[in-house]
C-alpha positions in Angstrom: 110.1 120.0 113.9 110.0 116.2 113.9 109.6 114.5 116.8 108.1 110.8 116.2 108.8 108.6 112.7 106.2 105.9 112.2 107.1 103.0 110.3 105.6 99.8 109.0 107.3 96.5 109.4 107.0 94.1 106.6 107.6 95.8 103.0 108.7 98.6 104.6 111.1 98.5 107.5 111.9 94.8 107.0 113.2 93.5 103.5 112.0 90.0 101.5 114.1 88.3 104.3 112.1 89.6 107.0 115.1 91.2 108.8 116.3 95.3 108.3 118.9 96.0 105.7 122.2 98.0 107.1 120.8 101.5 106.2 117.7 100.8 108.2 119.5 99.7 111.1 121.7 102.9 111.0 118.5 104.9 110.8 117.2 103.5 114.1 120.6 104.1 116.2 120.4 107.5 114.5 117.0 108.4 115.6 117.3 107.3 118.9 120.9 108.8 119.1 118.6 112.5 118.5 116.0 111.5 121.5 113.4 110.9 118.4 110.9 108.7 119.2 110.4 105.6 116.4 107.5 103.5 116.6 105.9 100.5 114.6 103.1 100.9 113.5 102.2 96.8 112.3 99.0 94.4 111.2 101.4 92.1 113.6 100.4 91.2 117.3 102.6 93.0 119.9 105.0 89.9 119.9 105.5 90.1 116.5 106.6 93.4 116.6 108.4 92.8 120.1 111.2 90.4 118.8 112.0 92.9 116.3 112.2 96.3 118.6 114.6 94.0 120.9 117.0 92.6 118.2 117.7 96.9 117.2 117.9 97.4 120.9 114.8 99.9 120.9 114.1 99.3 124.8 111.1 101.1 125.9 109.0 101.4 122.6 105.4 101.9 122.3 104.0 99.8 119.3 100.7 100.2 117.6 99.4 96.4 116.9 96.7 95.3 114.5 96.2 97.9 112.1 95.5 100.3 114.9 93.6 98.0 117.2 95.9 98.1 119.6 97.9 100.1 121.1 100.5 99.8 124.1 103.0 102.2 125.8 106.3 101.5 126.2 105.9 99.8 129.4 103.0 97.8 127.6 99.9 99.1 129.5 96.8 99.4 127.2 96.0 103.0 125.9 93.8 101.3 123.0 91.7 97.9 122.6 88.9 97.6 120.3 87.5 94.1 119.6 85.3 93.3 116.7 81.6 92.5 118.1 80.9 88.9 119.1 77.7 88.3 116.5 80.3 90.3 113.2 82.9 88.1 114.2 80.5 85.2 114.2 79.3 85.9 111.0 82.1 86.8 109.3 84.1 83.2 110.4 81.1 81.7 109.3 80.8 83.3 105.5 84.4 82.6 105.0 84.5 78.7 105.8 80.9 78.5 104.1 82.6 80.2 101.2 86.1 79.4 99.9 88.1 76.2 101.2 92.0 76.9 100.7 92.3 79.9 103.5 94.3 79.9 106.3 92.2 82.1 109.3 94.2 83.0 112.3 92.5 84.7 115.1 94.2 87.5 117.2 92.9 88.6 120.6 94.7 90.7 123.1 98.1 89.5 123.1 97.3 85.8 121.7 97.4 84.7 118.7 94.9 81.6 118.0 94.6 78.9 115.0 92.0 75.7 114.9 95.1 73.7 112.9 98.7 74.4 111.6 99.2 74.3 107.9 102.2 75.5 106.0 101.1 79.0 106.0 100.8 79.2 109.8 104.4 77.9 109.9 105.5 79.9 107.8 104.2 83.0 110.1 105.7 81.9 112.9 109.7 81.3 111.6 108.9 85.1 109.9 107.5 86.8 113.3 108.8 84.7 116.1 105.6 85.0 117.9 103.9 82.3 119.8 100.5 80.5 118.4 98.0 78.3 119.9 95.7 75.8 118.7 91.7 76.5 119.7 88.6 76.9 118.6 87.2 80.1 117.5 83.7 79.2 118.5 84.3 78.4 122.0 86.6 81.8 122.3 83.6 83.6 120.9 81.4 82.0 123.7 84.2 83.1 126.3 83.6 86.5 125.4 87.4 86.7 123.9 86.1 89.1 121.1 89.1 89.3 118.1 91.1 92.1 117.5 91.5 91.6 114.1 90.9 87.9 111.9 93.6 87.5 109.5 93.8 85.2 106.7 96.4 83.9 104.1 95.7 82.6 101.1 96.2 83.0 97.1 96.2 86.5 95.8 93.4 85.9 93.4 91.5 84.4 96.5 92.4 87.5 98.3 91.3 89.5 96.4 88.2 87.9 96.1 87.5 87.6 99.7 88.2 91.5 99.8 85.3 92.6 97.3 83.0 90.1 98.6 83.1 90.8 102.3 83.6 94.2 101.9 80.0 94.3 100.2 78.6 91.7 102.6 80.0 93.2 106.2 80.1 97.2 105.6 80.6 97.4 109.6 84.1 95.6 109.3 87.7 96.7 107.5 88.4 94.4 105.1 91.1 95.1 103.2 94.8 93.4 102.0 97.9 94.2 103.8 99.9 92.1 100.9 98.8 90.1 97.6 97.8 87.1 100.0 97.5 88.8 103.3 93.9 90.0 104.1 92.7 92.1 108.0 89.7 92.1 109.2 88.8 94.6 111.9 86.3 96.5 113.4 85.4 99.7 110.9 86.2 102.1 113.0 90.2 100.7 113.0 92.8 101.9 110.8 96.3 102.8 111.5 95.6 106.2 111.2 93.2 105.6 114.5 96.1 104.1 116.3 98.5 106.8 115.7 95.7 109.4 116.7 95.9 107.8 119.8 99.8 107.7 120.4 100.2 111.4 119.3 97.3 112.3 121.8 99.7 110.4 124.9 102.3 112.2 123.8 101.0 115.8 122.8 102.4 115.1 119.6 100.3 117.0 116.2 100.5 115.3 113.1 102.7 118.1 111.6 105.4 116.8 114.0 105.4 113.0 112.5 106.5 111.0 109.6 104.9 108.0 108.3 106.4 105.2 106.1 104.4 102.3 104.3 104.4 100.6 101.6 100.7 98.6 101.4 97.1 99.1 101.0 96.2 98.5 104.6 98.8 102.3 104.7 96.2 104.3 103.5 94.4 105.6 105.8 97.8 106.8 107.7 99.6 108.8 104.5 95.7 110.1 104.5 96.3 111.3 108.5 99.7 112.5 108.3 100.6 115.1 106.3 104.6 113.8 105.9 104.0 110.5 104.2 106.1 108.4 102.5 105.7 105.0 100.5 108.3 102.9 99.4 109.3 102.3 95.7 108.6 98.3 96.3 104.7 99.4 97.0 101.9 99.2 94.3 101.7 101.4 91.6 98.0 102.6 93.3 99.6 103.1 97.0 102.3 105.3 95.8 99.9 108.0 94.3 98.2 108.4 98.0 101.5 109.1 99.9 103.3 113.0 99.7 107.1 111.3 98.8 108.4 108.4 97.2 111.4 106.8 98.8 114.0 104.0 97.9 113.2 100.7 98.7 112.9 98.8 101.9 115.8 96.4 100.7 117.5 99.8 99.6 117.2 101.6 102.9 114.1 104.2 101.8 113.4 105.0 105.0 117.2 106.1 106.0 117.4 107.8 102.1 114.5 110.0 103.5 115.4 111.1 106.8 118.5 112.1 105.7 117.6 113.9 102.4 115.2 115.6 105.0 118.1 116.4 107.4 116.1 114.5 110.4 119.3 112.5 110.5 
């Protein structure tokens, strides 16, 4: 019996417009109408994901942040909050600004999410996730012992791409790996969002036989690989899809309310 969907935000719950189609919308009120529990499960920062759970009116929602880095019950206390080491982060900042010139890093610790300058790309990120950014130096957080959850860092998909082989070789300790064409996470090694979810199920006494995950990108994996019941959308790659159990619609088609209710969960 299912008792907990997982979901993705952006390519998967969200469409192109960064906001739910009607179907997914429906599916929410649904779940929650059955006493299922539905939780995101984002590379966001909890108030990326927090804007979104209040617009649906999911009160009360746990959300796993980061990739799996962090994880928060619904009255946001901290079951989960792995850092990646002062001297990798170091390192790794360093490599990257040493090493290609049009990226856009952003540095997320805790609950704050830190740039050294807006550019169009940071602006961007804020209209699509609402969530509040200031303006620091990474250096000096470093020094205040403000380890990152996760470095995140926009920039062409060629770049990306790029940037994924290379540090991926260079820092084996760290996740590297894209969350979109010009999205790429950095993280401790030990995160993915299959770690995350480990965690929730454990709070709740939940087994992975009684959840459903839904993705759609590379940084997905590693949860379709945890949970048995996984599904990718039809908008993912062409690679992704094989790794998931199901194929569902779109997320600007609804997949996510297509397969709950092919499945009879709603």
């Amino acid at each position: 019996m299912i008792k907990i969907i997982l979901s993705d935000i952006d390519g998967t719950f969200l469409n192109k417009d960064k906001k739910p189609c009607s179907l997914h919308e429906k599916a929410i009120k649904a779940v929650i109408a059955k006493g299922l529990k539905f939780v995101f499960v984002s590379a966001r920062m909890p108030e990326g994901i927090y804007p979104i759970t209040d617009a649906l009116g999911m009160a009360h929602t746990p959300v796993i942040s980061y990739s799996g880095g962090l994880v928060l019950t619904e009255n946001e206390e901290v079951l989960f909050d792995k850092k990646i080491s002062a001297d990798d982060a170091k390192k790794v900042l360093a490599e990257m600004k040493r090493t290609w010139q049009d990226i856009t890093i952003s540095y997320y610790t805790g609950r704050r999410w830190v740039v050294e300058a807006i550019d169009k790309r940071v602006e961007r990120e804020i209209q699509n996730s609402k969530a509040p950014v200031e303006i620091g130096n990474f250096d000096e957080l470093l020094s205040a012992n403000l380890l990152p959850n996760k470095i995140f860092i926009r920039c062409e998909p060629p770049t990306c791409a790029e940037m994924e082989r290379e540090l991926g070789k260079k820092f084996p300790m760290l996740n590297v790996v894209r969350s979109a064409p010009y999205l790429l996470e950095i993280m401790d090694k030990s995160i993915s969002k299959a770690t995350g979810i480990e965690v929730l199920l454990k709070h709740y006494g939940f087994t992975v036989d009684e959840a459903i995950a839904f993705g759609d990108n590379y940084n997905d994996v590693e949860m379709f690989r945890y949970i048995p019941q996984s599904v990718v959308m039809a908008n993912a790659p062409d690679k992704v899809k094989k790794l998931a159990a199901a194929v569902t619609d779109s997320n600007e088609d609804g997949g996510i309310y297509t397969y709950l209710k092919k499945i009879g969960v709603i």
